[in-house]
C-alpha positions in Angstrom: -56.0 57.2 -173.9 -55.6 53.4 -174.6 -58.3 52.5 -177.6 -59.2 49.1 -178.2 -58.6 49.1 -182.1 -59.2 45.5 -182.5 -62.8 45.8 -181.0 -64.1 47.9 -183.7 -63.7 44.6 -185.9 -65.2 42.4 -183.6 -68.1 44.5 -182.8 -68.8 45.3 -186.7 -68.5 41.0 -187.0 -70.9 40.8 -184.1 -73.5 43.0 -185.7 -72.8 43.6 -188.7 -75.6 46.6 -189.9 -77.4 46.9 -186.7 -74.1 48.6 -185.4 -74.7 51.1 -188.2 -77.9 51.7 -186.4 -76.8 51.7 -182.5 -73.9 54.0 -183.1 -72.0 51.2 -180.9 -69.9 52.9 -178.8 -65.3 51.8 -179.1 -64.6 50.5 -176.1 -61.6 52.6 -175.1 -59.4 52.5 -171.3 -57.9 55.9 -170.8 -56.3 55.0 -167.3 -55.5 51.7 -168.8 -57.0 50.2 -165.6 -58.5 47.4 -167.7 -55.3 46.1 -168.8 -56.1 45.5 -172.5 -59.5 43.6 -171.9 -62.7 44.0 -173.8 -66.4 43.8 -173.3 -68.7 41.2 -175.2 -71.1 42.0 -177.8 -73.1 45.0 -177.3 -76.2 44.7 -176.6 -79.0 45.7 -179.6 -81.6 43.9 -178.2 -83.7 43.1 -175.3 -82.4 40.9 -172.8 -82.9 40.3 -169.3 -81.5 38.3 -165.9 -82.9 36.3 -163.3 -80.3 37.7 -160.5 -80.2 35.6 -156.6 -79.0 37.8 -153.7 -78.8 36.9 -150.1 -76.5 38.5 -146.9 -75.1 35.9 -144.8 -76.6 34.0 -142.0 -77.2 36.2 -138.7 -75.8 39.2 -140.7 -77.8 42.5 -139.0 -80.4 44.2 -141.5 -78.5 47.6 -142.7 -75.6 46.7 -140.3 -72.9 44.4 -139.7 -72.8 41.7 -142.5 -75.5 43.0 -144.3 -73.3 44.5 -146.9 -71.9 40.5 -147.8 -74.0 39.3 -150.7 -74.2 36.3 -152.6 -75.0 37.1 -155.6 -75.7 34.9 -158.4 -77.2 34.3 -162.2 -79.2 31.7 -162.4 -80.2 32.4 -165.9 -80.2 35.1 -168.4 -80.4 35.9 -172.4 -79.7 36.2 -175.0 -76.8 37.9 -173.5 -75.3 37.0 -170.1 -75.4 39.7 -167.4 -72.9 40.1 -164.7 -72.5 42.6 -161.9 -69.3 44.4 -160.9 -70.0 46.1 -157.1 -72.6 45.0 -155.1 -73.5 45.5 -151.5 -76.8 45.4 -149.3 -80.1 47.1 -151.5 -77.6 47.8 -154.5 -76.0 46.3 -157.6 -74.2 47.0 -160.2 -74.9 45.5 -163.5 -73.1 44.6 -166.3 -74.4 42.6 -169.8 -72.2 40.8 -172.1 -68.9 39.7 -170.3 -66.3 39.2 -172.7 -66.1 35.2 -171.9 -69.4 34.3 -170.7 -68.5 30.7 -170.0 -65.7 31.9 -168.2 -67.0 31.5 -164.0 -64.2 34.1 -163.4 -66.7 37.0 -165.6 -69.1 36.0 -162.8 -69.1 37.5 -159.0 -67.1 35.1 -156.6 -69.3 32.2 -155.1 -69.1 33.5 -151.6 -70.4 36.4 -149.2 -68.8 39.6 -149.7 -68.8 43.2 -150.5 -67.6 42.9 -153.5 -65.6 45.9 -155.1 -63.5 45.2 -157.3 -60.9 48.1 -158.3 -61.9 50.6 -155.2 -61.2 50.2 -151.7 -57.9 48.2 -152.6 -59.8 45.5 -154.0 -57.7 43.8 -157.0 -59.4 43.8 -160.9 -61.4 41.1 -162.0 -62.9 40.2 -165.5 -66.7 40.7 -164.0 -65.8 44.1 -165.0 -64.8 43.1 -168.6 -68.7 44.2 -169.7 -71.4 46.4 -170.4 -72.6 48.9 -167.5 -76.3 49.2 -167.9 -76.9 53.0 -168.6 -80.2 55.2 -168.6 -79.0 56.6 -172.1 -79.4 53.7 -173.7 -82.4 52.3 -172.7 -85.3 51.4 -170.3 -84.4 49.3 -167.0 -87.0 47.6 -165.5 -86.5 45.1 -162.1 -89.1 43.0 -160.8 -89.1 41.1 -157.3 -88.5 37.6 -157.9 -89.9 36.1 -154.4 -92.8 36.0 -152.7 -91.5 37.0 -149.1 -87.9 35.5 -148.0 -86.8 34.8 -144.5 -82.7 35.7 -144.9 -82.1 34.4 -141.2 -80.8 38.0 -140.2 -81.8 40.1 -137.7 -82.2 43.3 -136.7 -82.1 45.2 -133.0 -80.8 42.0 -131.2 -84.1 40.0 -132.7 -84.7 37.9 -135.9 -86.2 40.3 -139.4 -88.5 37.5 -140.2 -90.1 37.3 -143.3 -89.8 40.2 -145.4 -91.7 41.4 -149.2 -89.5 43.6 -151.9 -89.3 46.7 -153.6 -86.6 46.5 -156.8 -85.8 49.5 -159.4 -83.0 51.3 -160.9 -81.8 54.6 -159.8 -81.3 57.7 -161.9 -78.8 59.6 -161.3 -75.7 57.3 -159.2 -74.1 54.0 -160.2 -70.4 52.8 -159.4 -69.1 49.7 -160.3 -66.5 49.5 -162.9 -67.3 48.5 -166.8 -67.3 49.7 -170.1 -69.5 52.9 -170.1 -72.6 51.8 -172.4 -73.1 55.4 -173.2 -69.6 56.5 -174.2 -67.2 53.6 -174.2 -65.2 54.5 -171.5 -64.0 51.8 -169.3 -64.7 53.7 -165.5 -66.1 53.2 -162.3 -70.1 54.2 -163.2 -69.9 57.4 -165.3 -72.4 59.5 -167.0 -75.9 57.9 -167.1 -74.6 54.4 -165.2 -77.4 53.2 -162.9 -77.8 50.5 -160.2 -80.1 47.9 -159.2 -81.9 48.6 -155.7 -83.6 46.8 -153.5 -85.6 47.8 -150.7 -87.9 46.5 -147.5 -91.4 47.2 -148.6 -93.9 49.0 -145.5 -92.4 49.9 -142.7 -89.0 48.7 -141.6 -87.9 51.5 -138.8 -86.3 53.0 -141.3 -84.1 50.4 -142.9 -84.3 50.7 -146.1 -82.1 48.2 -147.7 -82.5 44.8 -148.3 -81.4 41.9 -150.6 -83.6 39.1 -152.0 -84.0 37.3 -155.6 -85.0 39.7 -158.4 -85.1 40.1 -162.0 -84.1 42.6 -164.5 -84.6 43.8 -167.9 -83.3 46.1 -170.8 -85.0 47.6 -173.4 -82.3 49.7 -176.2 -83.8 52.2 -177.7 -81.9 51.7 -180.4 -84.1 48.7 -181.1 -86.9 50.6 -181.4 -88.6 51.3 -177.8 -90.3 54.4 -176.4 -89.7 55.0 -173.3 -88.0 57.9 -171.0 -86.1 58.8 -167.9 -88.7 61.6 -166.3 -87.3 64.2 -163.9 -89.2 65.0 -160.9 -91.8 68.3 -161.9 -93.7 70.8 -160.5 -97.3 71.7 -161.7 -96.6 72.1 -165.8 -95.0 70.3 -169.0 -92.3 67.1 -168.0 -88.8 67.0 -168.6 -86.5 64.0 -169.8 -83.4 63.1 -168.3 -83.0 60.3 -170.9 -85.3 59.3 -173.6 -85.8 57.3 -177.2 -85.8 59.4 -179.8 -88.5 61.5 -181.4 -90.4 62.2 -177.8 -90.8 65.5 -176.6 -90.9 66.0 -172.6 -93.2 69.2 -172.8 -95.8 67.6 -174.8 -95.6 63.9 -173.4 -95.4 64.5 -169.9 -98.0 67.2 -167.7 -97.6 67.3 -164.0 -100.6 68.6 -161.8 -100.7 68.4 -158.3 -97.7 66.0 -157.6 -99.7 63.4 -160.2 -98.2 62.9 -164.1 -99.9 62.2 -167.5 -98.1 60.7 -170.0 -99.3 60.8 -173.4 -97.8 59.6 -176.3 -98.1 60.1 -179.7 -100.7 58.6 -181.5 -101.2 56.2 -179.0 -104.4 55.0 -177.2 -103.7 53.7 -173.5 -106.9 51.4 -173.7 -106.5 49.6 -177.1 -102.9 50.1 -178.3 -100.2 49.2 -175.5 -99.3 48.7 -172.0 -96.9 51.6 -170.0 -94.7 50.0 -167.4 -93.7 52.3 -164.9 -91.3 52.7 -162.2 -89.9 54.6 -159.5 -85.9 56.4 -160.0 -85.1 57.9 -156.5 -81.8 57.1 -155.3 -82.1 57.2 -151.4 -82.3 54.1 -149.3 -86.2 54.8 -148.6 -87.8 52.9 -151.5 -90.3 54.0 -153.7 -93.9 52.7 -155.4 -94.7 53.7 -159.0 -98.3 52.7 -160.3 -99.9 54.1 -164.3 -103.2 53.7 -164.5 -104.5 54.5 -168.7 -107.2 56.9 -168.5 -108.6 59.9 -171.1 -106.2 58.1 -173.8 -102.8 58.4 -171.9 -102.1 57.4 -168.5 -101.9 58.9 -164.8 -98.5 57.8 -163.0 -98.5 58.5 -159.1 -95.1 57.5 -156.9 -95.3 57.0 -153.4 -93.3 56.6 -150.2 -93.2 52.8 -149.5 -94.0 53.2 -145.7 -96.7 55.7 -146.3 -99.7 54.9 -144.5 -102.4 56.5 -146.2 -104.3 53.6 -147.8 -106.8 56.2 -149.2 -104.1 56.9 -151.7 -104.9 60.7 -151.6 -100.7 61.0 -150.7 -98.0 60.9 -152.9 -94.5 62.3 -153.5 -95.3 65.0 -155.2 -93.2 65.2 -158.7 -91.0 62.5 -158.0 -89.4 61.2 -161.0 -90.2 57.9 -162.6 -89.3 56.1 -165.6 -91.7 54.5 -168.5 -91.5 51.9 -171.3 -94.3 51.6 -173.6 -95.4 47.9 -175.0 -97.5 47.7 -178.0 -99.7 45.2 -178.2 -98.0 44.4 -181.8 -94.8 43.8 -180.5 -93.4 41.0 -181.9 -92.9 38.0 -179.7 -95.1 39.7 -177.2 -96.7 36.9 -174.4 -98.6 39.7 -172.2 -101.6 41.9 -171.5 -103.6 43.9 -169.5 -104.9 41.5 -166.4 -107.9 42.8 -164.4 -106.9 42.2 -160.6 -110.7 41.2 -159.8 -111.0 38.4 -162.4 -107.8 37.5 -163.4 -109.0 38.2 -167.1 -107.1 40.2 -169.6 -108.7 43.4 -170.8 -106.0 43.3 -174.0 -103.4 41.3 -174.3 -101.0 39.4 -176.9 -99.6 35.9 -177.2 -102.6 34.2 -175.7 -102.1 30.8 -177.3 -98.7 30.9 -174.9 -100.5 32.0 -171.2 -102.5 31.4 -169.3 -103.6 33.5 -166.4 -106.2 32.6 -163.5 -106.4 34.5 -160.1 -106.4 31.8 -157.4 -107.6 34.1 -154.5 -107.7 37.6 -153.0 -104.7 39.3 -154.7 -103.0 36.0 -156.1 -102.8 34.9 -159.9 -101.4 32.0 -161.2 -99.9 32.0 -164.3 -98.5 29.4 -167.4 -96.8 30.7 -169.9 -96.1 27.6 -172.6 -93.4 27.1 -175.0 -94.6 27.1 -179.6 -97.3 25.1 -179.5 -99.1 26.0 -176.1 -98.6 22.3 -174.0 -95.3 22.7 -172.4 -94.9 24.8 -170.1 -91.7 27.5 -169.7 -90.2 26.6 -166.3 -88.3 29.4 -164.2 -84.6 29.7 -166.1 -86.4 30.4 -169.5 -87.3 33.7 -168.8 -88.9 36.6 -166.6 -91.6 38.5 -166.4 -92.0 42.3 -166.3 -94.8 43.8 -164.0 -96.5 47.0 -163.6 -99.3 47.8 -161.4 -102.4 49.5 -163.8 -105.1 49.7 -161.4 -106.9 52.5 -159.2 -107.6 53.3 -155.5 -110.9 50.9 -154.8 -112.1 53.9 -153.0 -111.3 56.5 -155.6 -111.1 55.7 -159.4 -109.2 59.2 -160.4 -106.6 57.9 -158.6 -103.6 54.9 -159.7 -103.1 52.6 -157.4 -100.7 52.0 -154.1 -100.4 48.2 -154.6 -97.0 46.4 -155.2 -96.1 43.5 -157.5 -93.9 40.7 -157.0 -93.8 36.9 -158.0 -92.4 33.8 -157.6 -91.7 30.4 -159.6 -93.5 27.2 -158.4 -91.1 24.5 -159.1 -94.2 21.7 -158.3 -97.0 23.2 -161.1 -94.6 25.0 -163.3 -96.8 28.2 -162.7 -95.5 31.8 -161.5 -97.2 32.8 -158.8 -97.9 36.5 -158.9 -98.9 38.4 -155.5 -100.8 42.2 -155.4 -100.3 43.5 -152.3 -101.3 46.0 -149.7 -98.3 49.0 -149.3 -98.4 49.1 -145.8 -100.0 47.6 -142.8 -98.7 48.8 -138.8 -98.2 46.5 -135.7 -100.2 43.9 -137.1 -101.2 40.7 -135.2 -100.7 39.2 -138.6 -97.3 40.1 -139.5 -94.3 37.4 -140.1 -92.0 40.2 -139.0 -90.5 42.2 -136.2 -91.7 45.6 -137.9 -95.7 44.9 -137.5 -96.0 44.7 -141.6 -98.9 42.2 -142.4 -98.9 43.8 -146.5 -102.5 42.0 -147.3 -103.0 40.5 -150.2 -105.2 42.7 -152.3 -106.2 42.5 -155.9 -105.1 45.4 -158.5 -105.3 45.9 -162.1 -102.0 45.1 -163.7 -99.9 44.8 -166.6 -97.3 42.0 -167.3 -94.8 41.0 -170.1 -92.8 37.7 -170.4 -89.4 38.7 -171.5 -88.0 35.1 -173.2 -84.3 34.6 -172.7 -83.7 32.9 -175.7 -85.6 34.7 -177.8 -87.1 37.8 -176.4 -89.9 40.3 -177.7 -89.2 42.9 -180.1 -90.7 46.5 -180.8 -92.3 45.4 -184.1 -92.8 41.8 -185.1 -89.6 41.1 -187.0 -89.3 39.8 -190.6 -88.8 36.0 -191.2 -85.0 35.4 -191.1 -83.6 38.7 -189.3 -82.6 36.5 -186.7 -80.7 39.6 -185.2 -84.1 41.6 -185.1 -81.9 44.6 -186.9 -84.8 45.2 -189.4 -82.8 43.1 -192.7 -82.3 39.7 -193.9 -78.7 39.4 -194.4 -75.3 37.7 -193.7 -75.1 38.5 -190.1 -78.9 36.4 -189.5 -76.8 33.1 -191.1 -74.2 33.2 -188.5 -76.8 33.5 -186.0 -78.7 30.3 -187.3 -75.6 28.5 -187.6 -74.5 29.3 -184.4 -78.1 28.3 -182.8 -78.9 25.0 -184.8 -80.4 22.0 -182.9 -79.4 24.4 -180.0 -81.9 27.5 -179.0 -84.5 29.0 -180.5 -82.6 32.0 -182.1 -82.4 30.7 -185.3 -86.2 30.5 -185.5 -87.7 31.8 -188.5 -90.8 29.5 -188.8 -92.2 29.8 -184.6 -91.7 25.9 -184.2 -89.4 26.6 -180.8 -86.0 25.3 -182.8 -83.5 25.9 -185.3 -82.8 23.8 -188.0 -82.9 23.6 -191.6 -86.5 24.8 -192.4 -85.2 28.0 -190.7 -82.3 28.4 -193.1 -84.8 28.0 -195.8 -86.8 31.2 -194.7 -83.1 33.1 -194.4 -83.0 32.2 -197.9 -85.8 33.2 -199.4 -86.2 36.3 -197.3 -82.5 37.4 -197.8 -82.2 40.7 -198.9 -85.3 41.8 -197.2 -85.7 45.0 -195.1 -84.4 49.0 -195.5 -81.0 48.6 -197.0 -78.4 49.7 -194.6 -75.5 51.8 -196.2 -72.6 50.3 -196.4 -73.7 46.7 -195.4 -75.1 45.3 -198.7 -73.2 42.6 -199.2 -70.9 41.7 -203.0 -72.6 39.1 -205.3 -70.1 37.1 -204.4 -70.1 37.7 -200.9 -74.0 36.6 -201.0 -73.3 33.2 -203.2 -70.8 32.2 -200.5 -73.2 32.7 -197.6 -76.0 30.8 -199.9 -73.2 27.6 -200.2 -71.9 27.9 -196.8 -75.3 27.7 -195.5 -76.5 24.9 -197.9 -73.3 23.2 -197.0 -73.8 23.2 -193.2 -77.6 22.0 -193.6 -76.7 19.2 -196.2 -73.5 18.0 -193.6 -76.2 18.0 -190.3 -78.9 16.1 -192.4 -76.2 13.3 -193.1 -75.7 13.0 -189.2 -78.2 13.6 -188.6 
């Protein structure tokens, strides 16, 4: 077994005492298939990816040329995310390539079904990365388009204009990387998941699809609840994955196909938002939907092209995952949005949204940089949905609604659609399969996940730059790295870095539960004090 020596010092530069914490796994290469490369930083907090995928022109839905994506990252943060294997309705993701300026840590610029390392296809650095992994956290994808037209066709006749269904899998992922779980650099491996993406109501059968989507990653090391839930029959729940401290039997209850999930000292209505989704691995997508009743909340999952829009059917003990938000998180721009109104029952961060609904299952919403005037355009960030409502017809029941939304470029809004799960042979549909998907308004719960400086569990102390629960020499490098730059080095929630931020650092260094062996020497501290005071002094001179 080849083992990366050299990364053990990197990663303990990179974090410092959070790696203490995260237990960061050493990067080793047993077939030596990596040829002595490494993986960026690990990832210890949350960080998420605006991801573009399209097939090529006249390419057949779920046949030939459908499997030739484009794939591309517009934007993501704090750390970069790549993908290494991707074909039609699946992805492979990676975070952290080891150069992320590099283009060559980045899928090729051009349709195909990329592989790299099986089917005779050469190595290539995208795989040089973290592969997202259900161990280590909660994965949550959202549909990043409204409906998209990808010019292909299907049966001889053009698809039209299709809507999305996105989530990660539970239990299959290839795609080479550096196992986040483990260490191992392999093709998937224990607990690697994919990205897929699927054509929502009825599609003959299809399944598959690719459009624009987004996705996001919680660690539990940073401090999340959440879990991976296996499918169950009437009785107590059972985790594939979870964070610590949660215990399957007592969180999860499945009667009659339906779950409750009940955490801890928690109150669904007043304390936090669940965002759910679906984990089944099969080409037929999946709807998840929590709605917070009695304290806890009620998760249904239902077949996509199921046509029962009184909401009575469901797939009875289909697995799901969950990720609870407190309303306290730090950083936190989100809430609880009635569908009917467009107001928020709860939320957080509402000096930085706003949220109207413009019509039947359509809201508009602004979400605004420190200071609440400008607005955060498209590349900044993403947002995280979950459907929260109940069947119109029948309030003991969550809802079959699905989310997806879309940036406009002209008002510098998101446009976020509710709609309908399925609709057959309709005179109203933009497609060959009869789906018309009405608009339709839903309870739901959102969460703006900021790519430069993304939420946290708890709101973090003033100068832990690294959100790793101290004040110390690792939060300096950080702010020296983002001065005048981003918005990392942001101790005092003015939207920059810059010297009053190094001032917080300073007075709040030391702060937080001591971390064995990472307090610092005297002199270690002294230095960091000058360097710091040093850099500030030198910027204000040219400044």
């Amino acid at each position: 077994m080849k083992r990366f020596a050299t990364s053990c010092l990197a990663l303990t530069l990179a974090f410092g005492a959070a790696a203490a914490h995260a237990e960061v796994p050493l990067p080793t290469d047993p077939s030596n298939s990596a040829g002595g490369g490494l993986p960026g930083a690990y990832p210890l907090t949350v960080s998420g990816a605006n991801i573009n995928a399209s097939p090529g022109i006249n390419s057949e839905l779920s046949a030939g040329g459908s499997d030739d994506l484009l794939v591309s990252f517009p934007s993501s943060g704090p750390l970069k995310w790549t993908d290494s294997r991707h074909n039609e309705g699946d992805i492979a993701l990676l975070i952290s390539p080891f150069a992320p300026n590099d283009p060559s840590y980045y899928p090729p610029n051009t349709h195909i079904n990329y592989k790299p390392l099986q089917d005779g296809q050469p190595f290539a650095n995208t795989t040089l990365a973290w592969r997202v992994n259900l161990f280590r956290g909660a994965l949550l994808a959202s549909v990043r388009t409204n409906g998209v037209n990808n010019g292909d066709t299907y049966a001889g006749s053009p698809v039209g204009t299709t809507r999305g269904i996105a989530y990660f899998n539970s239990d299959f992922g290839q795609g080479w990387g550096f196992n986040m779980n483990d260490g191992e650099f392999k093709n998937g491996g224990a607990g690697s998941v994919d990205l897929q993406m699927g054509v929502a109501g009825s599609d003959d059968g299809r399944g598959e699809a690719s459009f624009n989507t987004s996705a996001a990653y919680f660690p539990y090391e940073q401090g999340w609840t959440g879990a991976w839930v296996s499918g169950g029959t009437d009785g107590p729940g059972a985790f594939i994955a979870s964070s610590a401290g949660l215990d399957a039997a007592t969180v999860v209850t499945w009667t009659s196909g339906l779950a409750q999930v009940a955490l801890p000292g928690v109150n669904s209505a007043n304390d936090g938002m669940l965002f759910v989704a679906p984990t089944n691995s099969g080409n037929s997508s999946d709807v998840a939907a929590a709605t917070p009743t009695a304290g806890g909340w009620k998760v249904a999952v239902r077949e996509d092209e199921d046509g029962d829009t009184s909401g009575a059917s469901y797939n009875f003990g289909s697995g799901f995952q969950f990720l609870y938000v407190p309303y306290s998180a730090g950083g936190l721009v989100g809430g609880h949005i009635n569908g009917n109104t467009g107001a928020a029952i709860k939320s957080a961060g509402d000096a930085q949204f706003d949220l109207v609904r413009d019509s039947e299952g359509q809201y508009r919403l602004s979400v605004y940089n420190a200071g609440g005037v400008t607005k955060k355009n498209g590349d900044a960030g993403m947002l995280v949905l979950s459907v929260a409502g109940t069947i119109p017809t029948d309030a003991t029941l969550p809802d079959r609604t699905f989310l997806s939304y879309q940036y406009d470029s002209n008002s510098g809004d998101f446009i976020i659609q509710s709609r309908e799960l399925a609709a057959f042979n309709s005179p109203n549909s933009d497609n060959q399969f009869g789906d018309d998907l009405a608009l339709r308004d839903s309870d739901f719960y959102f969460a703006w996940v900021d790519f430069a400086n993304p939420l946290t569990p708890t709101t973090p102390l003033a100068g832990d730059f690294d959100h790793d629960g101290n004040v110390d020499g690792d939060d300096l490098t950080l702010w020296k790295a983002a001065y005048g730059a981003t918005a990392v080095g942001d101790a005092d929630s003015d939207g920059d870095s810059d010297g009053a931020d190094f001032l917080v650092w300073q007075r709040n260094f030391g702060a937080g539960a001591p971390v064995a062996g990472a307090v610092p020497e005297p002199a270690a501290i002294g230095l960091a004090l000058l360097g710091g005071a040093a850099l500030l002094a030198a910027r204000k001179r040219n400044a």
